[in-house]
C-alpha angles and dihedrals in degrees: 000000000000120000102198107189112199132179129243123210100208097066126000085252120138123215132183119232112204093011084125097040129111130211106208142134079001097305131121110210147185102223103216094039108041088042099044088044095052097047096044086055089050086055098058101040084062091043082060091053097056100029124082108244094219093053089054088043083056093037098047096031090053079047094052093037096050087043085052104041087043109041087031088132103034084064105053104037082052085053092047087050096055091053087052097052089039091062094039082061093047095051097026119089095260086076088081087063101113101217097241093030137297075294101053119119127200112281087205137018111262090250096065087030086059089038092053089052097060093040088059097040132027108337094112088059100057086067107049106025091030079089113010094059103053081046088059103046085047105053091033086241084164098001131298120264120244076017086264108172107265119234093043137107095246088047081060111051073043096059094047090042099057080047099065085031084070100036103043150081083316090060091031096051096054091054084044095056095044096047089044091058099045088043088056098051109051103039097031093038109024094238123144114265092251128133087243086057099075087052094057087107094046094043109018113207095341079087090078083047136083090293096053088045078052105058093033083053086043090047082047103062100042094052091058105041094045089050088048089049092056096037089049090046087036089058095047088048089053094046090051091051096051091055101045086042097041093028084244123156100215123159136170086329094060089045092058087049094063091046089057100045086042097044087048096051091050085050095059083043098064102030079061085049129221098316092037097046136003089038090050092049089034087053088045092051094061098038082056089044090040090051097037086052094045089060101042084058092053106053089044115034108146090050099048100051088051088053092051102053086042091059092042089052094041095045087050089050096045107038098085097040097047087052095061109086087190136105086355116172089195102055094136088063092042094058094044094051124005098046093041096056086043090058088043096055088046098056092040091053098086080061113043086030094055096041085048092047095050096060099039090078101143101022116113118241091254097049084045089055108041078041096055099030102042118018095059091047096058098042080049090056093043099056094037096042088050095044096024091055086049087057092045091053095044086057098034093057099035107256144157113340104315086051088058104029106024118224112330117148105025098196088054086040088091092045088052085055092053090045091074090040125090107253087016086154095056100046091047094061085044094055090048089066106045077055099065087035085065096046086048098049086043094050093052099044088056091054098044081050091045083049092059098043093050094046095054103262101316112146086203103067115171120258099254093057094050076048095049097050097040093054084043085063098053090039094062097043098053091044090056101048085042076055119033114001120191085354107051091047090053090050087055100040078056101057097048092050079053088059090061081082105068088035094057084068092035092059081038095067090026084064097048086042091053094053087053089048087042096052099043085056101046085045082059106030105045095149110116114261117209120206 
């Protein structure tokens, strides 16, 4: 067993790295973390054996409604918090910090860096509620927000406005501020790339203790059932999709065919590592959406280019007011949607933080932050405002089947777009498999982040625990859908959003922790930095 003894610069303090870990059957573990983890999973897997999945789905649903009706604007003034100090790091004189060092260089170009960011974060989403959501805000399917009239034009640059609202720089700046404090951390400071790590200058070295062993078990876990959630409700989408594409009738048999089929291939992914897998699939992602894109331009381009500059000028009028929790008519709407995403997003943040944090080595902290916040926004805007505002038109005009029935069934609602589309067979299977690209890039990437979690911090993990971890994913999710079904992965989608709570306090004291990271470095390192 290797003790590794680093220094810190805050303070002359010494810490161990791998004092707790355990070499044993090829894996490489942090004893309190990996075991309590583990048995903590195994818990739960026989809870849902005893346990009726529609009484969870009611237990854990009253829990996450009564979190979100009762902490609506703690969570988005937090969220509004983290995009203004988003931008302060972007434009104060931290932003010259190089991530590594002044010598750092790049790990990865800035396309596969972009690509990899996608693959870890929201690329899955642009698909599905690219369309389906617009849809949604334009017909009141649950409520309009702002309580705009459906049906009208207004209710339309509206619709594609509160999209990109949920899926822009206020999404995007809470994974930035995570992944920039891990990142810190780790290349500027030689910690491990741990979640405890970002709290050495809170808590000093009780983050090695029982407390860091606490929020790395807590990051854990939401990491994998949230994986698990998304993989499980992924699997049911893509089913779905290939009936309603092939004609099939699959049911859960087909869905834990794709778990299996995705899980396997992750598994080949990590076992490749970052730059043999996750970048590869990450870099053909893009080339499919790239290519998918191209086409739908092109078929419709007047219409595109009215949608885009509808969703531009709707996401610029509705990005104050839909920030303001206060004084909201349509409260009903905002809690279903708008707090929700923003808890998401916040329990979601130790793993995309920590994935996007792995791969920055060598980017200064103002070309991270423009990069995370602000890239994969507009790219964001560009692909829902081109698809979402298809899907506005088909209904506004009465065509196909969302013109004549509404939204009925959200997983089919981008196939019904492609129906009224040339060649809408063959982008629909194209659009299949980038699917189940998305959910493997994001399964891997999980699994690469919980490695690193479970081996204290080692960004080299051995083979059989990527492999242990990857298989635990699919595990979880096909359990729960044998189980359960709809019901059990509702329960558990539940139960991670709950988790936003705790975390709200936890980004809180990682922001005022980062300052103190950030301040200690630029007092040392004072030599320009260019980008």
């Amino acid at each position: 067993m290797e003790n590794v003894s680093k220094k810190y610069s805050i303070e002359t303090t010494d810490y161990q790295v791998g004092q707790d870990n355990i070499q044993k059957w090829g894996f490489d573990v942090h004893n309190p973390v990996f075991g309590i983890s583990a048995g903590l999973i195994i818990l739960f897997l026989a809870a849902v054996l005893v346990v009726d999945p529609l009484t969870a789905k009611d237990a854990l649903n009253n829990m996450k409604n009564t979190i979100i009706d009762d902490f609506d604007g703690l969570f988005m003034w937090a969220t509004n918090f983290f995009l203004i100090f988003s931008i302060f790091l972007m434009v104060s004189p931290f932003g010259r910090i190089r991530l590594g060092g002044s010598d750092a260089q790049p790990d990865h170009s800035t396309t596969s860096w972009l690509a990899m960011l996608f693959a870890a974060g929201m690329g899955i989403g642009l698909l599905f509620w690219g369309v389906a959501e617009p849809t949604a805000y334009f017909t009141d399917w649950y409520g309009t927000p702002l309580n705009v009239k459906p049906y009208t034009p207004e209710a339309k640059s509206l619709a594609m406005g509160a999209t990109i609202f949920h899926w822009g720089i206020h999404g995007w700046a809470i994974f930035a501020v995570v992944a920039l404090a891990l990142a810190f951390f780790t290349f500027n400071k030689g910690l491990p790339l741990s979640m405890r790590s970002v709290f050495y200058p809170v808590f000093g070295d009780r983050a090695w203790g029982w407390l860091g062993h606490v929020i790395d078990i807590i990051a854990v876990l939401s990491t994998l059932f949230g994986l698990a959630t998304s993989l499980g409700l992924g699997a049911q989408q893509a089913t779905s999709g290939i009936n309603y594409v092939f004609g099939t009738d699959g049911g859960i048999g087909m869905q834990l065919i794709v778990i299996v089929f995705v899980t396997l291939i992750a598994i080949g992914s990590v076992v490749r590592g970052i730059d043999g897998g996750v970048k590869v699939l990450s870099n053909i992602n893009m080339m499919f959406a790239a290519a998918l894109f191209i086409f739908i331009v092109g078929v419709t381009y007047n219409t595109a280019w009215d949608s885009l500059v509808n969703t531009f000028v709707g996401y610029a009028k509705a990005i104050i007011p839909l920030s303001n929790p206060h004084g909201r008519e349509d409260e009903t709407w905002m809690h279903a949607w708008t707090v929700f995403y923003w808890a998401w997003w916040i329990s979601w943040s130790p793993f995309v933080g920590m994935f996007i944090a792995r791969v920055s080595r060598g980017r200064t902290v103002r070309e991270f932050m423009v990069a995370v916040v602000f890239i994969p926004t507009l790219i964001t805007m560009i692909w829902m405002g081109i698809f979402g505002g298809l899907a506005l038109d088909q209904v506004a005009n009465k065509v196909g089947e969302l013109g004549t029935k509404g939204l009925t069934d959200i997983s089919l609602t981008l196939f019904y777009v492609y129906d009224q589309l040339p060649m809408g067979n063959i982008i629909s299977v194209i659009s299949i498999a980038l699917i189940l690209v998305f959910f493997i890039t994001s399964s891997d990437s999980g699994s690469l982040v919980i490695d690193s979690i479970t081996a204290g911090g080692k960004v080299d993990a051995p083979i059989p625990q990527r492999i242990f971890w990857a298989s635990i994913e699919g595990a979880i999710a096909a359990a729960m859908l044998w189980i359960g079904g709809q019901d059990a992965l509702q329960a558990l989608q539940s139960g991670v959003v709950a988790t936003a709570l705790p975390f709200v306090f936890v980004l809180i004291l990682m922001c005022i922790s980062l300052i103190m990271g950030l301040r200690s470095e630029y007092a040392v390192y004072r030599t320009p930095v260019t980008n």
